[in-house]
MOPAC internal coordinates of N, CA, C and O (Angstrom, degrees):
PM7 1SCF
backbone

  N    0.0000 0     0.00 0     0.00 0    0    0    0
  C    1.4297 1     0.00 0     0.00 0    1    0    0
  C    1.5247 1   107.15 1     0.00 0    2    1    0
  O    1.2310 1   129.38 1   -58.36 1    3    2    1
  N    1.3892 1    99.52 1   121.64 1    3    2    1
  C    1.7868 1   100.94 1   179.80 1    5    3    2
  C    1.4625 1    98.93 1   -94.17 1    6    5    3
  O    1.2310 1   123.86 1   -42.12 1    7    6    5
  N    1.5472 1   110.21 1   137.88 1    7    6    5
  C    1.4448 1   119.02 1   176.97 1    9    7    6
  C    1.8722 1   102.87 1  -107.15 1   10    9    7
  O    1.2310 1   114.77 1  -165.77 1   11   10    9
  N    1.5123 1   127.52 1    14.23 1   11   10    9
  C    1.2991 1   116.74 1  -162.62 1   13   11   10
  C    1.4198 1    86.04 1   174.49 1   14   13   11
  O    1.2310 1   125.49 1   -38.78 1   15   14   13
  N    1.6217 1   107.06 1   141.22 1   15   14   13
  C    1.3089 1    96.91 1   170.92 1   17   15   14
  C    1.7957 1   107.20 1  -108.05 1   18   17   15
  O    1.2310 1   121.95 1  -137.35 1   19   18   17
  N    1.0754 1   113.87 1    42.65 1   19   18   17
  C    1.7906 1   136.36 1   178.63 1   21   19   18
  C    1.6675 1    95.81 1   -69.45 1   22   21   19
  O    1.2310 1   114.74 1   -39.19 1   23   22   21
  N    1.1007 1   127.57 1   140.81 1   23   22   21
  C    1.5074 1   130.48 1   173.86 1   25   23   22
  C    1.3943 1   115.57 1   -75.18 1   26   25   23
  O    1.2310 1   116.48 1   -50.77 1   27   26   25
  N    1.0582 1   124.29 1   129.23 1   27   26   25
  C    1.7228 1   138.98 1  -176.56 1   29   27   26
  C    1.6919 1    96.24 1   -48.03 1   30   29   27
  O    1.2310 1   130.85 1   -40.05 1   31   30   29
  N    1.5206 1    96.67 1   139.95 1   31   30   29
  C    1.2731 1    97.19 1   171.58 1   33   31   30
  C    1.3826 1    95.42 1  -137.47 1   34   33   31
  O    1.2310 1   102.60 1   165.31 1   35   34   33
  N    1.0361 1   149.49 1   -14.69 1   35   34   33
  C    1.7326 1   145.32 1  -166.02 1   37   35   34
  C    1.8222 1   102.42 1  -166.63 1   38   37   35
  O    1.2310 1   132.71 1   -41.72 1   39   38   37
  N    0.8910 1    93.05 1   138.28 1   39   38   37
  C    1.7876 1   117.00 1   178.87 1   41   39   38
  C    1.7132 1   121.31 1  -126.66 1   42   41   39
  O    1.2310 1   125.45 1   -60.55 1   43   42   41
  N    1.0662 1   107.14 1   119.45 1   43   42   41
  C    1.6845 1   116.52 1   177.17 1   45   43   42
  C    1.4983 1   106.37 1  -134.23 1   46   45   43
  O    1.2310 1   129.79 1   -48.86 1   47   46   45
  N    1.3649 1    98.73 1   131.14 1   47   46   45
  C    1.3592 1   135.30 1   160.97 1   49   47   46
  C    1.3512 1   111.24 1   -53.30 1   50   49   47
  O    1.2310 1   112.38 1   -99.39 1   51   50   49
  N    1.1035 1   131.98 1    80.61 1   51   50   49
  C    1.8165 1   125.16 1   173.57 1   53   51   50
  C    1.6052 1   145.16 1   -50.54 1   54   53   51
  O    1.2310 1   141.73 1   131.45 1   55   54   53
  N    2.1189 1    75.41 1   -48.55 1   55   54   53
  C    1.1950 1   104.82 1   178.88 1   57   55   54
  C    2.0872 1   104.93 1  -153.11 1   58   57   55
  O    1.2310 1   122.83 1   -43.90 1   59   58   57
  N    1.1141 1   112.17 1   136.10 1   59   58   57
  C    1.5364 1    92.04 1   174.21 1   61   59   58
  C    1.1431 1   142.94 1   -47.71 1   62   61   59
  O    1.2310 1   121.45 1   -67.66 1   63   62   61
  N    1.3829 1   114.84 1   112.34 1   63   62   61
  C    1.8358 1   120.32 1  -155.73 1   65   63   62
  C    1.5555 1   119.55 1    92.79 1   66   65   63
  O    1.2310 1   126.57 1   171.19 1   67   66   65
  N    1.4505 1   104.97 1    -8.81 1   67   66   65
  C    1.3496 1   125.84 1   171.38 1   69   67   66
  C    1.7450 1   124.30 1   -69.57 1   70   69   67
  O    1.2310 1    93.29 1   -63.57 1   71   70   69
  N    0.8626 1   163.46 1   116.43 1   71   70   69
  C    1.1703 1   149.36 1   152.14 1   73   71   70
  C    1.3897 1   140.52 1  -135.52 1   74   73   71
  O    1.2310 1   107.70 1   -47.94 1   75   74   73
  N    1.2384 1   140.55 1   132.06 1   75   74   73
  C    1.4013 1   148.76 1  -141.22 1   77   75   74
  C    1.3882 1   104.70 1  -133.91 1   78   77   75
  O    1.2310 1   121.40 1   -59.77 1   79   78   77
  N    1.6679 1   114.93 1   120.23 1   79   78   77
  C    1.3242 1   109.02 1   175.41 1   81   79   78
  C    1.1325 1   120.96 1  -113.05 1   82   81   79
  O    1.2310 1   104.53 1   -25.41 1   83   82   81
  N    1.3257 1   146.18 1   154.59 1   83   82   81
  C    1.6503 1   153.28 1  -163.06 1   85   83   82
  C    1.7406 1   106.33 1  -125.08 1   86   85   83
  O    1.2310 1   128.96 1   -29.96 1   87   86   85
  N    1.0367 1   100.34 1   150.04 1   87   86   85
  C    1.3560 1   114.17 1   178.83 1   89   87   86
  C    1.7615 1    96.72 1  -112.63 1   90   89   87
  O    1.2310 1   125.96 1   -31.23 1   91   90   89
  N    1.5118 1   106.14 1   148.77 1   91   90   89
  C    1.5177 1   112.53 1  -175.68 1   93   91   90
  C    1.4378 1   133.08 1   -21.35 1   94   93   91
  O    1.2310 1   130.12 1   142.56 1   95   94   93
  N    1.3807 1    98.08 1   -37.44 1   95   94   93
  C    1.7994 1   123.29 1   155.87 1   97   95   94
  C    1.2791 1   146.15 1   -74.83 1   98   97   95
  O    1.2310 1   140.81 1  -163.59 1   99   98   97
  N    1.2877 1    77.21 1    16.41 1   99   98   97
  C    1.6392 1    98.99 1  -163.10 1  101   99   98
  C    1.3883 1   128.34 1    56.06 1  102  101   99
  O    1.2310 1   111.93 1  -166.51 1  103  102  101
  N    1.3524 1   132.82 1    13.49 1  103  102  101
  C    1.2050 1   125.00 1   174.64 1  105  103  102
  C    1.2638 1   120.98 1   -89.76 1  106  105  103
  O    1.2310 1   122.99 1   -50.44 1  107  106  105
  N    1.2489 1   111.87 1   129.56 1  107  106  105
  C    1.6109 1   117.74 1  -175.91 1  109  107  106
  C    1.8621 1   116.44 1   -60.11 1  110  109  107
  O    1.2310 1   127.30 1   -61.49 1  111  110  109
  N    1.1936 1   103.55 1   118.51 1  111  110  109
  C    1.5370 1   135.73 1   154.96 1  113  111  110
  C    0.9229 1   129.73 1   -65.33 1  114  113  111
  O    1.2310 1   113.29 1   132.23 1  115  114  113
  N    1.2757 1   130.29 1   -47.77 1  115  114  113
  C    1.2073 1   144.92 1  -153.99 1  117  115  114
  C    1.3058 1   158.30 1  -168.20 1  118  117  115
  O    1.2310 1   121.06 1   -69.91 1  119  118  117
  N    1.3369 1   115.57 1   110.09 1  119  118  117
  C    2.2615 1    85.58 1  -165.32 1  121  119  118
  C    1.5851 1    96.29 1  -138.70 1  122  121  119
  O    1.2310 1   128.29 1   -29.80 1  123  122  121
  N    1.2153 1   101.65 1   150.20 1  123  122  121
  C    1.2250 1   124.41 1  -178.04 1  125  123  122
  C    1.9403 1   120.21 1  -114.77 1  126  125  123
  O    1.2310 1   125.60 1   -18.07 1  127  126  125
  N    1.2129 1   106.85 1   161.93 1  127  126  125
  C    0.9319 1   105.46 1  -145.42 1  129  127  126
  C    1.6031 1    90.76 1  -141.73 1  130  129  127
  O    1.2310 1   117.29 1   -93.58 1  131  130  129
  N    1.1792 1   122.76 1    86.42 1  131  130  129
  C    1.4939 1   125.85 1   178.44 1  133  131  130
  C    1.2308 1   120.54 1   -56.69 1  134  133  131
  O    1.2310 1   102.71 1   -52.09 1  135  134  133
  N    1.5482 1   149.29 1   127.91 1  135  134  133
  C    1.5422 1   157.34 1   178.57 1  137  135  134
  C    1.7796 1    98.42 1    25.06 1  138  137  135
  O    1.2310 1   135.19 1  -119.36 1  139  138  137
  N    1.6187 1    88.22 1    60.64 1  139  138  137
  C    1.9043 1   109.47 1   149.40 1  141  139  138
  C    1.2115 1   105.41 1   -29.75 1  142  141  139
  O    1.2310 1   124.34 1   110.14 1  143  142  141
  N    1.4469 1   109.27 1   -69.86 1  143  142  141
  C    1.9271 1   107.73 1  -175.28 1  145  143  142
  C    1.4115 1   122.59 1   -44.81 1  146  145  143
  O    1.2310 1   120.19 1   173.59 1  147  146  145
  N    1.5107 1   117.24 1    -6.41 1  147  146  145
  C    1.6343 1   101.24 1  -175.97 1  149  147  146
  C    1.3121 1    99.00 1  -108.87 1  150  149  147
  O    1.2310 1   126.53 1   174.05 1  151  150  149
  N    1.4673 1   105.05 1    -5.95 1  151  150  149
  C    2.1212 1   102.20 1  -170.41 1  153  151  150
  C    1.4034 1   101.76 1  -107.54 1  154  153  151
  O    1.2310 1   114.54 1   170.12 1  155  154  153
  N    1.4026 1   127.94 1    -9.88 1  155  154  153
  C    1.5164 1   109.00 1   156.49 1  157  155  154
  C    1.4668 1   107.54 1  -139.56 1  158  157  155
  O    1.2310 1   130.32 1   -30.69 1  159  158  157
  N    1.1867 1    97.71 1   149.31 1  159  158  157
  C    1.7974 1   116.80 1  -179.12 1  161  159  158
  C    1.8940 1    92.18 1   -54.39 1  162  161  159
  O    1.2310 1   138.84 1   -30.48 1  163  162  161
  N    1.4854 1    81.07 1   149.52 1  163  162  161
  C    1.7889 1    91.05 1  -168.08 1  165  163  162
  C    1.6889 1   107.36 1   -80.01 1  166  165  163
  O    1.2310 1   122.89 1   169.35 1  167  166  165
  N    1.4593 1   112.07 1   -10.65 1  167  166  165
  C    1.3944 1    93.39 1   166.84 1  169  167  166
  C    1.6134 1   126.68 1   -57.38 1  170  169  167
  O    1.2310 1   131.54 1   121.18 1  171  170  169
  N    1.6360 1    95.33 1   -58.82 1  171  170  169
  C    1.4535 1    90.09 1   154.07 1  173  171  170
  C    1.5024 1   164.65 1   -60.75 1  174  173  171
  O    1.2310 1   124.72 1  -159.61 1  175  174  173
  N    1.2990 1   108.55 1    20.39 1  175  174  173
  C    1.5135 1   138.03 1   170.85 1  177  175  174
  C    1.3703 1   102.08 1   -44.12 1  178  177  175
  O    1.2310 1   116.43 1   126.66 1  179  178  177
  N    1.0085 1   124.39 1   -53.34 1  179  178  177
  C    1.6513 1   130.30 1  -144.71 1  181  179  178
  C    1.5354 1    89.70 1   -72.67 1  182  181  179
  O    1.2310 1   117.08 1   125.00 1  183  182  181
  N    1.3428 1   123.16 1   -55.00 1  183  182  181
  C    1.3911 1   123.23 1  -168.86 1  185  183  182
  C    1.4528 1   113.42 1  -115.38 1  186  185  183
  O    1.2310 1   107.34 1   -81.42 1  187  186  185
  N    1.2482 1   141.20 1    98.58 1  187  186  185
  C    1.1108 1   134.69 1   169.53 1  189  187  186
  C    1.4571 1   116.17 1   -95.86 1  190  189  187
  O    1.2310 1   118.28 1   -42.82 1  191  190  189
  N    1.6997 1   120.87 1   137.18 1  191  190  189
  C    1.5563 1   116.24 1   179.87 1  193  191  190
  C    1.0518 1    90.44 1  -126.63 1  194  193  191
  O    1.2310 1   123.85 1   -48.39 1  195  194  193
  N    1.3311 1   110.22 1   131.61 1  195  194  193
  C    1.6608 1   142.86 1   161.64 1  197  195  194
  C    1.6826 1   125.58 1  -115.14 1  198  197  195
  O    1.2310 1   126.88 1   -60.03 1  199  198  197
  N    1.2166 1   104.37 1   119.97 1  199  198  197
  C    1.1565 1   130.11 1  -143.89 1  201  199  198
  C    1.3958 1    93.82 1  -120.81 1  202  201  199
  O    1.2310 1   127.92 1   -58.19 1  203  202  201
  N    1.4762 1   102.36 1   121.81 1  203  202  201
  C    2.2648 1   112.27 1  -166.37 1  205  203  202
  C    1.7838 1    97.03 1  -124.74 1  206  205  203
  O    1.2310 1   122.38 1   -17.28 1  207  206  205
  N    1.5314 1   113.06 1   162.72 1  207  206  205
  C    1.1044 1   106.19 1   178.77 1  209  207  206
  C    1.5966 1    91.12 1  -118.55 1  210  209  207
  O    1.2310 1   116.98 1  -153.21 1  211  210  209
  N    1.3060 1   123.36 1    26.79 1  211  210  209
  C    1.5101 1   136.98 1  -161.02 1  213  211  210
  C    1.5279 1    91.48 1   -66.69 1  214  213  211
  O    1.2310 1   120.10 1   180.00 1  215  214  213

Protein backbone atom coordinates (compact mmCIF):
# COMPACT_ATOMS: atom_id res chain seq x y z
CA UNK A 1 0.00 0.00 0.00
CA UNK A 2 1.50 3.29 -1.20
CA UNK A 3 0.68 6.15 1.18
CA UNK A 4 2.71 8.94 -1.14
CA UNK A 5 3.92 8.74 -4.35
CA UNK A 6 7.55 10.35 -2.89
CA UNK A 7 10.42 7.82 -3.92
CA UNK A 8 11.55 5.20 -1.28
CA UNK A 9 14.42 6.11 0.47
CA UNK A 10 14.83 3.55 3.54
CA UNK A 11 13.06 0.20 4.24
CA UNK A 12 12.56 -1.70 7.62
CA UNK A 13 11.49 -4.96 8.36
CA UNK A 14 8.99 -4.55 11.37
CA UNK A 15 7.84 -7.73 11.58
CA UNK A 16 8.62 -10.86 9.25
CA UNK A 17 6.92 -10.29 5.91
CA UNK A 18 6.30 -6.94 7.33
CA UNK A 19 7.67 -3.89 5.75
CA UNK A 20 7.58 -0.08 6.06
CA UNK A 21 9.00 2.38 3.72
CA UNK A 22 10.32 6.07 4.42
CA UNK A 23 10.87 8.74 2.22
CA UNK A 24 14.27 10.83 2.78
CA UNK A 25 12.45 12.44 5.77
CA UNK A 26 11.58 9.80 7.16
CA UNK A 27 8.03 9.81 6.63
CA UNK A 28 6.35 6.71 6.00
CA UNK A 29 5.13 5.86 2.37
CA UNK A 30 4.58 2.74 2.49
CA UNK A 31 4.20 -0.83 3.80
CA UNK A 32 3.92 -3.94 2.45
CA UNK A 33 2.70 -6.88 3.40
CA UNK A 34 4.35 -10.14 2.09
CA UNK A 35 1.85 -13.38 1.08
CA UNK A 36 -1.33 -11.39 2.72
CA UNK A 37 -3.12 -14.63 1.68
CA UNK A 38 -1.44 -16.80 4.29
CA UNK A 39 -1.83 -14.13 7.27
CA UNK A 40 -5.49 -13.59 6.89
CA UNK A 41 -8.33 -15.94 6.15
CA UNK A 42 -9.58 -14.95 2.66
CA UNK A 43 -12.87 -13.89 3.86
CA UNK A 44 -11.27 -11.09 5.17
CA UNK A 45 -9.45 -9.73 2.14
CA UNK A 46 -11.88 -7.12 1.39
CA UNK A 47 -11.12 -5.22 4.63
CA UNK A 48 -8.00 -5.46 6.37
CA UNK A 49 -7.25 -3.28 9.77
CA UNK A 50 -3.85 -2.67 10.78
CA UNK A 51 -3.19 -1.38 13.83
CA UNK A 52 0.62 0.60 14.41
CA UNK A 53 2.01 1.83 17.62
CA UNK A 54 3.90 4.36 15.12
Amino acid sequence: MRLSDTQIHDSEEVKPGVILDYDDQDNLIGIEILRVSERVPRSNLKSVLIESEL
